[in-house]
C-alpha positions, -999 to 999 in steps of 0.1 A, spaced: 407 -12 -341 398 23 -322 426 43 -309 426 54 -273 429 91 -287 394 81 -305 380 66 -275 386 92 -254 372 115 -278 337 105 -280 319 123 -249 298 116 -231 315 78 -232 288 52 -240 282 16 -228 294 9 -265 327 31 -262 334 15 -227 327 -17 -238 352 -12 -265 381 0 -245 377 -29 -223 352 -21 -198 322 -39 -184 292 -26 -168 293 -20 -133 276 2 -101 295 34 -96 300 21 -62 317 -8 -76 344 13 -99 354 35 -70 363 4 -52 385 -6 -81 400 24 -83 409 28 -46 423 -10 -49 446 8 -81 456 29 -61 465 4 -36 486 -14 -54 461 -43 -55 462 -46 -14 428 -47 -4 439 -41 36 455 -7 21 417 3 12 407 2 53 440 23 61 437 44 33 447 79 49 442 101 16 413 122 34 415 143 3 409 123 -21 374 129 -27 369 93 -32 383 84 3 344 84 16 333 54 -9 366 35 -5 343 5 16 320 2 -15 291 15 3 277 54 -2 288 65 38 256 90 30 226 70 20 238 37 40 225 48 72 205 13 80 240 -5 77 254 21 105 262 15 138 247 38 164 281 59 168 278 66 131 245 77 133 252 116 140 256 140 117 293 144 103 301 178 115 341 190 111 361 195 138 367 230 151 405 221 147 397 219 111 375 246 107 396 268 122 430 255 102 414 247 72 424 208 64 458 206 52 472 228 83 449 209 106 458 176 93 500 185 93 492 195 128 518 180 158 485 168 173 469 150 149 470 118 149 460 89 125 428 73 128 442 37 137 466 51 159 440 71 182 419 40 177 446 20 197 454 50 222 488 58 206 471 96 195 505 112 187 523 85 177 538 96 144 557 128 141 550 158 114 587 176 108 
């Protein structure tokens, strides 16, 4: 039997290596989807309220590539992603610890500064 320390040696991993340690071949799409339902705990709703915007997986976490999907957007979606000047101006992590900003789901349901950042 191979170690993990022996596994995790051998780089790049191969489709042999991976399927040793367990794994089975899958999209890349697919694995980030896994590992944003890790994350969660196994909760699949957790995935759609996911609000780790830095987690540079947080884009994929609907198992579709927000970037090349374009013919599955609606036409809201269809602009550009350009940050806000809030953000630019901040940079993210003051921006998003800012009194008014609010969550996503919360604006969404008109409650904007619903949660408070002490």
């Amino acid at each position: 039997m191979t170690s993990r320390t022996e596994l995790a040696a051998v780089w790049p991993p191969t489709a042999a290596v991976a399927k040793t340690a367990g794994h089975r071949p899958m999209s890349p799409m697919k694995a980030i989807r896994e590992k944003c339902l890790d994350c969660c705990v196994g909760q699949h709703s957790e995935i759609r309220l996911c609000e780790a915007i830095s987690c540079s997986l947080w884009p994929f976490r609907s198992g579709s590539h927000p970037y090349t999907a374009s013919k599955t957007k609606i036409g809201s979606q269809e602009t550009d992603f350009t940050e806000s000047d809030d953000i630019q101006a901040k940079g993210p992590a003051e921006a998003a610890t800012s009194p008014d900003h609010g969550s996503l789901n919360s604006q969404a349901k008109g409650y904007e500064n619903e949660r408070s950042y002490e």
